[in-house]
C-alpha positions in Angstrom: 104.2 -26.3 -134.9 102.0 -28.1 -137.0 100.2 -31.4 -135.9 101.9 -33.1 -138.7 105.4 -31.8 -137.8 104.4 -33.1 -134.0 103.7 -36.0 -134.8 106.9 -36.9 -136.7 108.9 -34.8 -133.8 107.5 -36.9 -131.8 108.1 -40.3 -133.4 111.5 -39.4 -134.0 112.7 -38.9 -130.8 110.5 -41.9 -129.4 112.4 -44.0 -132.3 115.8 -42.2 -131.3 115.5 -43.1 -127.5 114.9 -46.7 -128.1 117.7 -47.2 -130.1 119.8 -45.5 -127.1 121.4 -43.2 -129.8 121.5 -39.4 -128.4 121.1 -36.5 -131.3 124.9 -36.7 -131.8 125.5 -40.1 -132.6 122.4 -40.2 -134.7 123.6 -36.9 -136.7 126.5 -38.6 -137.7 124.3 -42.1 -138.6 122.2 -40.5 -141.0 124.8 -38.2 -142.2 123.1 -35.3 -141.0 124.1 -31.8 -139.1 122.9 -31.9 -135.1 121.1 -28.8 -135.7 119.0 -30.5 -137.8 118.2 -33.4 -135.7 116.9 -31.1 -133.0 114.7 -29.2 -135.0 113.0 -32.1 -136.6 112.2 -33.4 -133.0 111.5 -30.0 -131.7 108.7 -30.1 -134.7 110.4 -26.3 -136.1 111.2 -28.4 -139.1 110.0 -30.9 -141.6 111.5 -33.6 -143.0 112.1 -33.9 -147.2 111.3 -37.5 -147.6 115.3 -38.3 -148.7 115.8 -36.6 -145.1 112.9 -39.1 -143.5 114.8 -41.9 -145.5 118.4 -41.3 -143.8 116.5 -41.5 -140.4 115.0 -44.9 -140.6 117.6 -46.6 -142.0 120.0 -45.0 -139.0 117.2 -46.1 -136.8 116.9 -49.8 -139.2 113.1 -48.8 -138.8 111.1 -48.7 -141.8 109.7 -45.7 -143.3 106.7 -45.9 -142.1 107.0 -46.1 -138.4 107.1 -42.3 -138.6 103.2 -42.0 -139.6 
């Protein structure tokens, strides 16, 4: 996993648990599959920025709280 991919694993599921949304619920937010949900916060996957884009507006954070 690379530092970068940490750090947005990281964020995401920080940003996740505070909005008391578990990986299904968001998923389903943002449009996405579950699968891809955990692999973003397990860091075995990086986000395209359209993908990063979904996520904060499901999470009504802005971009840039995942840098």
């Amino acid at each position: 996993m690379s530092r970068r991919n940490s750090l947005f694993a990281d964020r995401l599921r920080f940003l996740r648990e505070a909005a008391g949304l578990s990986i299904p619920q968001l998923a389903a937010a943002a449009g996405l599959a579950r699968q891809t949900i955990h692999l973003l916060e397990q860091g075995k996957r990086q986000p395209s920025l359209a993908t990063a884009a979904r996520l904060s507006r499901s999470l009504r954070v802005n971009l840039s709280e995942f840098a």
